[in-house]
Structure formats: C-alpha cells, structure tokens
N, C-alpha and C positions, 0 to 999 in steps of 0.2 A: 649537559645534554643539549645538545642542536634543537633550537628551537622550530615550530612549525608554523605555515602561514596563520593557520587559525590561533596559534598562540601569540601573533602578533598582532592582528585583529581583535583581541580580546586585550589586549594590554593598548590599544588605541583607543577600544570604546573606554576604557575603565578608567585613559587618562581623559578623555572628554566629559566621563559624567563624573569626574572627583571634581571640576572644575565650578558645578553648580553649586550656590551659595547654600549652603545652609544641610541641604540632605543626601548633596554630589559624594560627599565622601563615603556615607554610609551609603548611597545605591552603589558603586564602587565598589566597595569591598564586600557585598554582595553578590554580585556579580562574578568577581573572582572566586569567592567562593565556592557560590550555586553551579555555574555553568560546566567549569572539568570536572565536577564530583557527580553531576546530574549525566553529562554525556559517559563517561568510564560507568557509570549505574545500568546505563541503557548498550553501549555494548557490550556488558555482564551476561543484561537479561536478553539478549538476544544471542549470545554465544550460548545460555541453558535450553532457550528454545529450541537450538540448532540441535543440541546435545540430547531432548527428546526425543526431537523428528529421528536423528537415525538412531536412535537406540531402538526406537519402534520399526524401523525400517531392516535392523538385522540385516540378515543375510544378503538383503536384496542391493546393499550397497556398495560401488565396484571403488576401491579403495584406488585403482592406475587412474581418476580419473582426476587426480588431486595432480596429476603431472600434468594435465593437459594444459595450454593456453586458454582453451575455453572457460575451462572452471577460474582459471584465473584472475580472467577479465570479468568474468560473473561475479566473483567473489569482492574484487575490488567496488562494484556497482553497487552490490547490496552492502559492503561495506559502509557507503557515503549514507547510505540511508539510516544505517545504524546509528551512526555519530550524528545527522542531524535530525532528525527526531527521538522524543521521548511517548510517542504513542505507540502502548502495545499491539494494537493492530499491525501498522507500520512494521513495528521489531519481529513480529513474528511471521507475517508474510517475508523478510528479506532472509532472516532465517530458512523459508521454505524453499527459497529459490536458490538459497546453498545446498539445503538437504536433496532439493529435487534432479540437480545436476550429477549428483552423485548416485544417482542410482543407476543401474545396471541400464545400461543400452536396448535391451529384450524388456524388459520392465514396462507393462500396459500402463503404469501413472506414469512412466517417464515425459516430460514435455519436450520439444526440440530446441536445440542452445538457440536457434532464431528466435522463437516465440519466448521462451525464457529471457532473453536481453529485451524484446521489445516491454516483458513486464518489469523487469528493472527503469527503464526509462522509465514507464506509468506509476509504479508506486513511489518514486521520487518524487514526482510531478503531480499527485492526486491527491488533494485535502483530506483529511480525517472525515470530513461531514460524506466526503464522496465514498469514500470508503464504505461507509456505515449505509450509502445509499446501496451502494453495491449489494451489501450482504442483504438486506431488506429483498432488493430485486429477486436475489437467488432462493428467500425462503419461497417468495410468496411463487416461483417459478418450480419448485421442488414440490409446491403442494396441488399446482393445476395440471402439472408435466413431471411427474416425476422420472417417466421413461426417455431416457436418450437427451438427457437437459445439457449435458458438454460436447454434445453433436448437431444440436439446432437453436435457433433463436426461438424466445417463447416472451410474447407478447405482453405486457404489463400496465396498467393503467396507471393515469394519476392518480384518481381519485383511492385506488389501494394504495400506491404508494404515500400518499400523503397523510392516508389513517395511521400509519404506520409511525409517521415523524411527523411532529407537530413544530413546523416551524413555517414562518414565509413563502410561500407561494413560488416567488419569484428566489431566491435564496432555492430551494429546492430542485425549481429549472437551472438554476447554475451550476450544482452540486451534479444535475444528472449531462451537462454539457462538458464539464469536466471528463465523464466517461465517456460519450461520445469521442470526444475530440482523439481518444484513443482504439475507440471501436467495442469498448467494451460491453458500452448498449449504442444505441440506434433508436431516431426518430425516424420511422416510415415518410410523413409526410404530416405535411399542417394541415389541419381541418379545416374547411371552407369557413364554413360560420368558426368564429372561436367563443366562446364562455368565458366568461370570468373564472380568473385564476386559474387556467389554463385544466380545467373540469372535464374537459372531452377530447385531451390528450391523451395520447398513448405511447409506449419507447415497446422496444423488443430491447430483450436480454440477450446481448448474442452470442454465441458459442463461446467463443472467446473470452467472452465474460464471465462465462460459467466456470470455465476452465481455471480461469485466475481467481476467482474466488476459492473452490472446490481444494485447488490443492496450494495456495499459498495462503488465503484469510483461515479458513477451515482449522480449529486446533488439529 
C-alpha cells in the first residue's frame, strides 16, 4: 500500500526519537503505536457522529448533494480536521458541517457553502479552550437573549465569562481573540480606565458565532 505524507512524517519522528539513549526506543514504538490507532479511533467517532446527525435529519437530507463539488471540497476540510484532532468537540462539529451541507437547499437550518467553508477554516484553526469559550458565550447568550440569538450580537461580559472558567486571566483573553480573529465574537471597544484582569471588559457574541455553535458544537 502507497504510503502517505503523514505516514512518512511519522516514520521520521519515530526514527528521531528511537535515537535517544535510554527511553528513545520505547517512546518510539509508542508512538507508532498510539498515533494510527488514536487517529483511525477519531475518524470512527466522527464518521458515528455524522451517522447521527442525518439519521436525525431524515427526510430533510437531499442525497444529489453528495455529487456536487461543494460538498466535496467541504468534506475534504472537515476531513483534515478529523484526522488531526482527537477532541470530541472538534469531531463532532466537522461532522456537522458534513451533515449540514447536506440538507435540503429550502431547509431554514441549512447554512450557505460560503459561511460553512469559512467555519471549516475556523474550527481547524481554533483551540479546544476556544471552543469551550465559545459554548460558555452561547449559554450565558441563550439565557439573557433567548429570542433571535443566530440573528444578532448579544453582549457578554468578562466577569460572566470568567465565573464560568476558572483559568488565567490573560489565557482566557487569548482563547476569546482566537474567536475574534474569525468574527465569531467581537470586542466593541477598550475601556478607557482598564481594571485589573481585564474586569470591565465586555465582547458581543455575534451572530455568526451563534450560528457555528447552534448547529455544528450543539449535539
């Protein structure tokens, strides 16, 4: 069988760490190991995922769309993100963004193949912590705005956000600039005076963030 670049890459690291004295061999053959049986694991679990989503989805799934180039190039995207990550989150939103191309064109969840490729880029691109920021955004957005929250931005503070995740300060600005950088949320603007650990900051949720969460994080 033709091997693949990442199978060459992995037979480079494995000759670089047999090479260390003493525990090179056993991380090595760990390695070999752990890595193809862990990736083949995760695009299992995100091929079941996929396998949810449209069984739940029924009727509402237009099977010609599996011919297009759209879903193709879609499929390949969320592909890569299968293979390189083992976080559930991750596997089951790229799962969703398979299932969501496939639904019927008339179909009010359907997303646009623009904005669905733009979310492939982003969850390739977006740590797990951001992830996990994301969903936090969307509860605490769901329970002050429940109406029209995938149609407007809805304002969000630090200080909730941070009750929420107990972690650094500054680590947590990272994690929410991560979403920024894709528009997912929005910082309005710096406060004049600033506080310590960033206390009297605020982001907006923006539509678009709602959107990617709602139908690709969302079981």
């Amino acid at each position: 069988m033709e091997k693949t670049r990442s199978d060459h890459v992995l037979a480079i690291v494995k000759a670089g760490v047999a090479a260390v004295p003493v525990v090179g061999g056993t991380v090595s053959s760990l390695i070999g190991d752990y890595i193809p049986s862990a990736t083949q694991k995760a695009i299992e679990q995100s091929i079941e995922f996929l396998r949810v989503r449209l069984e739940a989805y029924g009727a509402r799934v237009d099977t010609d769309s599996v011919r297009r180039e759209e879903f193709a190039e879609l499929f390949k995207s969320a592909y890569l993100v299968m293979a390189r990550s083992h976080n559930e989150v991750k596997l089951r939103a790229a799962a969703g963004l398979v299932a969501n191309i496939l639904l019927r064109p008339s179909d009010p969840d359907r997303l646009s193949y623009t904005e669905l490729d733009h979310f492939a880029r982003a969850l390739d691109a977006l740590s797990s912590g951001a992830l996990t920021v994301l969903g936090h955004c969307f509860s605490i957005a769901r329970r002050t705005e429940p109406e029209n929250i995938e149609h407007r931005s809805s304002e969000i503070t630090f200080e909730q956000l941070s009750t929420r995740m107990a972690v650094d300060p500054d680590l947590l600005m990272g994690l929410v600039s991560e979403l920024t950088a894709h528009n997912l949320m929005r910082i309005p603007s710096v406060p004049t005076v600033q506080l310590p650990d960033y206390k009297n900051y605020s982001f907006h949720l923006t539509a678009m963030g709602a959107r990617f969460t709602a139908r690709l994080l969302r079981p």
